[in-house]
C-alpha positions as CSV (number, residue, x, y, z in Angstrom):
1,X,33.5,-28.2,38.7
2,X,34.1,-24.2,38.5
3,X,35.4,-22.5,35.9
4,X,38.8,-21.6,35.0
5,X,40.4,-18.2,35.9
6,X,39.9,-15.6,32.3
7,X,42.9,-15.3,31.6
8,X,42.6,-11.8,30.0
9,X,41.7,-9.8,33.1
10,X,42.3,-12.7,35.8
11,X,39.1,-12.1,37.6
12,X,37.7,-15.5,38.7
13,X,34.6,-16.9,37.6
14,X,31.8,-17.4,41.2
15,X,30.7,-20.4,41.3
16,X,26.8,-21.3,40.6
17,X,23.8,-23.4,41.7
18,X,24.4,-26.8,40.1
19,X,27.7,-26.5,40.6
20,X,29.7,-29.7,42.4
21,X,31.3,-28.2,45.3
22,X,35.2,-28.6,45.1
23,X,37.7,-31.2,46.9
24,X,39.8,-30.1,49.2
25,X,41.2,-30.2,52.7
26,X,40.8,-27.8,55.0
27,X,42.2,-26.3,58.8
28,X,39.3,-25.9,61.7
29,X,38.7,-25.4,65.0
30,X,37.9,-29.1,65.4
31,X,40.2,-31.0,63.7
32,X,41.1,-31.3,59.7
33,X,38.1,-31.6,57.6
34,X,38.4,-33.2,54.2
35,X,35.7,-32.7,51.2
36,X,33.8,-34.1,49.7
37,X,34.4,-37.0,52.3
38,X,33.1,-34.8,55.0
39,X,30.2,-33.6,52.6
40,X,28.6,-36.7,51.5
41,X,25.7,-38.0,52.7
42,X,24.3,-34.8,54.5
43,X,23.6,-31.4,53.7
44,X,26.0,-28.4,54.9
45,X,25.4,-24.8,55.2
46,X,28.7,-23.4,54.9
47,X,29.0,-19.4,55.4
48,X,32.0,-17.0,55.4
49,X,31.9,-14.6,57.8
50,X,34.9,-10.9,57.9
51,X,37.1,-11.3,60.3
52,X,36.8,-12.9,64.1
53,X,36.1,-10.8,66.8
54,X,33.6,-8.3,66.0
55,X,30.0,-7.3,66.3
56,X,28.2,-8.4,63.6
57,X,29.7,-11.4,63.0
58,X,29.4,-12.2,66.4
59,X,25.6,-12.0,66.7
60,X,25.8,-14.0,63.3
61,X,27.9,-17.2,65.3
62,X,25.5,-16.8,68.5
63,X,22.4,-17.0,66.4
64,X,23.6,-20.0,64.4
65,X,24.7,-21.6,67.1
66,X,21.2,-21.3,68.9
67,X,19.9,-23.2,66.1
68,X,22.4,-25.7,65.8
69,X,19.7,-28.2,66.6
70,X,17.4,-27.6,64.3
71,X,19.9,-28.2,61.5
72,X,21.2,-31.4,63.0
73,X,17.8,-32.4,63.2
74,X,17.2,-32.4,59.5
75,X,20.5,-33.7,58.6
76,X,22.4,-30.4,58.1
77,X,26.0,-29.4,59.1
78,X,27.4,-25.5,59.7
79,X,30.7,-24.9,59.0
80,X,31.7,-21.6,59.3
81,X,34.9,-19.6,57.1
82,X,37.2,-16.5,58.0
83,X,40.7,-16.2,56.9
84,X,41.7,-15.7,60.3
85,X,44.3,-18.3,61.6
86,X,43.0,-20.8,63.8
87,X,44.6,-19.7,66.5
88,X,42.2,-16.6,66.5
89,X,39.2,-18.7,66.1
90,X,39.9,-20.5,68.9
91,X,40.0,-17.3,70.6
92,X,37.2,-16.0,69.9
93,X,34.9,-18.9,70.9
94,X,36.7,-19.0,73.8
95,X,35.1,-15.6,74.2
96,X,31.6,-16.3,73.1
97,X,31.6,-18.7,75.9
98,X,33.3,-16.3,78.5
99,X,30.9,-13.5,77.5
100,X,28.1,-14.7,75.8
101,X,28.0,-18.1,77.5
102,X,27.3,-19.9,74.2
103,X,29.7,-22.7,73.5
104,X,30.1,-22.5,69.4
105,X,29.3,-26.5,68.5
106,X,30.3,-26.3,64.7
107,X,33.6,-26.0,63.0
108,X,35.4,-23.1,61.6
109,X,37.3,-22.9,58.8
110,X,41.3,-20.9,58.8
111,X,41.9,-20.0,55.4
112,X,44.6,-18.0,56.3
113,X,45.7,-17.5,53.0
114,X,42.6,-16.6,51.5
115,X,42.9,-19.5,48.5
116,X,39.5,-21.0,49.7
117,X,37.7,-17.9,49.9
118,X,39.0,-16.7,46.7
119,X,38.0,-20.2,45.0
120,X,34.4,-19.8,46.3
121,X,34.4,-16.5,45.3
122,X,33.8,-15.1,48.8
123,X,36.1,-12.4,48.5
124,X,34.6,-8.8,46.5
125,X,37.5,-6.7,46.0
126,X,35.0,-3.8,46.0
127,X,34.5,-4.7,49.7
128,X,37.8,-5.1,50.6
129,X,40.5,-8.2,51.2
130,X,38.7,-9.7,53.8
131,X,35.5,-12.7,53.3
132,X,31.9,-11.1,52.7
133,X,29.3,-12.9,54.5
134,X,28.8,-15.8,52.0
135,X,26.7,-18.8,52.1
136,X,26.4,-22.0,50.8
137,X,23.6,-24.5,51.2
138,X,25.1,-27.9,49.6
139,X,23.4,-31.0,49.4
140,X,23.8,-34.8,50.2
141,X,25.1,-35.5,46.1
142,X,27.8,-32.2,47.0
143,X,25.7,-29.8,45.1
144,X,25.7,-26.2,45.2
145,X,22.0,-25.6,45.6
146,X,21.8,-22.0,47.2
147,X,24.2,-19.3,47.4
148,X,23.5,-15.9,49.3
149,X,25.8,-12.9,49.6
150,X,25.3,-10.0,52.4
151,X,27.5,-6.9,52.6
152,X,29.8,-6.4,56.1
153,X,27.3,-3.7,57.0
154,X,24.0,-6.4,57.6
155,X,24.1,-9.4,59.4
156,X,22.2,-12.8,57.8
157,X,18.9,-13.9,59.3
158,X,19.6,-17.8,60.1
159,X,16.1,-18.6,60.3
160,X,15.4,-18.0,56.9
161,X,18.7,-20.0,56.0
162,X,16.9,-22.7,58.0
163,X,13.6,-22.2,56.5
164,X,15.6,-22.8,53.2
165,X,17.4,-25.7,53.5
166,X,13.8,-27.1,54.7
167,X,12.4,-26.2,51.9
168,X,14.5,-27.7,49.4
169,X,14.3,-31.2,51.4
170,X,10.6,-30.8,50.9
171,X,10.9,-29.5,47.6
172,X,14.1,-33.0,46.7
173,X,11.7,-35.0,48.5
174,X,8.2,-34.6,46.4
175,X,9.0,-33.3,43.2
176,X,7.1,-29.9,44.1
177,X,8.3,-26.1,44.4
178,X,7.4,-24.2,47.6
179,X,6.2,-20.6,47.5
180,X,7.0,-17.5,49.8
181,X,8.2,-18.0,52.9
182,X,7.5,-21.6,52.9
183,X,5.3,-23.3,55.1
184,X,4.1,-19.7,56.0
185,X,3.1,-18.2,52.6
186,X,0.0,-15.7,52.8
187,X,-1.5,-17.3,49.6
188,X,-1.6,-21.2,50.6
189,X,-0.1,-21.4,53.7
190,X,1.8,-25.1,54.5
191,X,0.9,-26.3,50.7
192,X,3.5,-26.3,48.1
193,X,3.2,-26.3,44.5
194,X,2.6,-28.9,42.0
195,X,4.4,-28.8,38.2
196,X,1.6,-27.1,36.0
197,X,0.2,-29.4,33.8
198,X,1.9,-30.1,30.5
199,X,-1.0,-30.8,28.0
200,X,-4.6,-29.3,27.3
201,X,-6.6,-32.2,28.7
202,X,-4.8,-31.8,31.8
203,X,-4.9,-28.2,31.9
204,X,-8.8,-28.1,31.1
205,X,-9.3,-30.5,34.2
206,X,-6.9,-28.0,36.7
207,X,-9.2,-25.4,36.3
208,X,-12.2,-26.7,37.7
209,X,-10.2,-28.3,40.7
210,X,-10.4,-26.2,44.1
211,X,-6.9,-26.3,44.7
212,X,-5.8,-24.7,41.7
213,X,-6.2,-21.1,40.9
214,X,-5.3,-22.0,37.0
215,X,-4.1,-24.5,35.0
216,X,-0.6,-23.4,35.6
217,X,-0.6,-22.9,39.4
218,X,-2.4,-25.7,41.2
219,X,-1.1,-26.4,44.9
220,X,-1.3,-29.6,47.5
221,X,-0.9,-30.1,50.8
222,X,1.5,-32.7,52.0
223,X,0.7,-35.3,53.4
């Protein structure tokens, strides 16, 4: 769980990676959503975005929505967060669709009072009152596995929020790291990493094997 508030200048301690996402209940645009319950079992890419009803974060909802399916498809939720009131939410997606005709499939948070942003730490009070564009890539066990933070002035690139929830299944899934834009990397291209090897026998034998460029950085491809 996250810290407590330091008492001595009552700034809030951000949460982590490795840190177990909170309980609580929360107000969206498609009902009341209750975690962990709605957590468990799947992975969620939750993101905080200003305010409703303006540019940038507009582009942001349209481009995650266009890849709504490719997160359902490997088990991932979005869930989006603004401490607008619902009421404006609702709004606005009425207007994506009006406008933009793109119907917005996943929930968004109304923390109109600001308590969940400030408890996830996705308010800077060097940019103001309202939620920078925060997100949070949990996984199936309610882990806090990646946390990115943009200012108001650039909007996210959701492909590479994509590419990084992949790469984390991969990573869960075989017990091996991925390199640089994973499965594009310049260097090995779709192969991921192995652990280097942890004694001198092993280390001896990893530099003579064509997949490895030393002992300490030997890659694989998946089968």
């Amino acid at each position: 769980m996250f810290d407590e508030i330091d008492e001595t200048n009552a700034v809030p301690f951000l949460p982590v990676l490795g840190d177990v996402f909170p309980e609580m209940e929360v107000i969206t645009t498609h009902g009341k959503m209750s975690f962990p319950k709605n957590l468990k079992g799947k992975w969620t890419v939750l993101f905080s975005h200003p305010a409703d009803f303006t540019p940038v974060c507009t582009t942001e909802f349209v481009a995650f929505n266009k890849q709504y399916n490719k997160f359902k498809k490997i088990n991932t939720q979005l869930i989006g967060l603004s401490i607008d009131q619902v009421f404006s939410h609702i709004k606005w997606v009425d207007w994506i669709k009006d406008n933009l005709d793109e119907t917005i499939k996943f929930p968004i948070i109304a923390d109109e009072l600001g308590l969940i942003a400030e408890q996830l730490g996705m308010i800077h009070v060097a940019k103001g009152t309202n939620t920078v564009r925060a997100v949070f890539i949990i996984d199936p066990k309610m882990i806090i596995r990646t946390i990115l933070y943009y200012p108001q002035e650039v909007g996210r690139n959701v492909d590479e929020i994509l590419r990084t929830v992949t790469a984390l299944q991969v990573s869960d899934a075989n017990g091996v790291a991925c390199p640089e834009n994973y499965p594009n990397n310049e260097l090995i291209g779709k192969n991921v990493i192995i652990p280097p090897a942890d004694n001198e026998t092993l280390a001896k034998k990893r530099k003579k094997q064509k997949d490895c460029f030393d002992w300490w950085f030997c890659h694989k491809k998946l089968k």
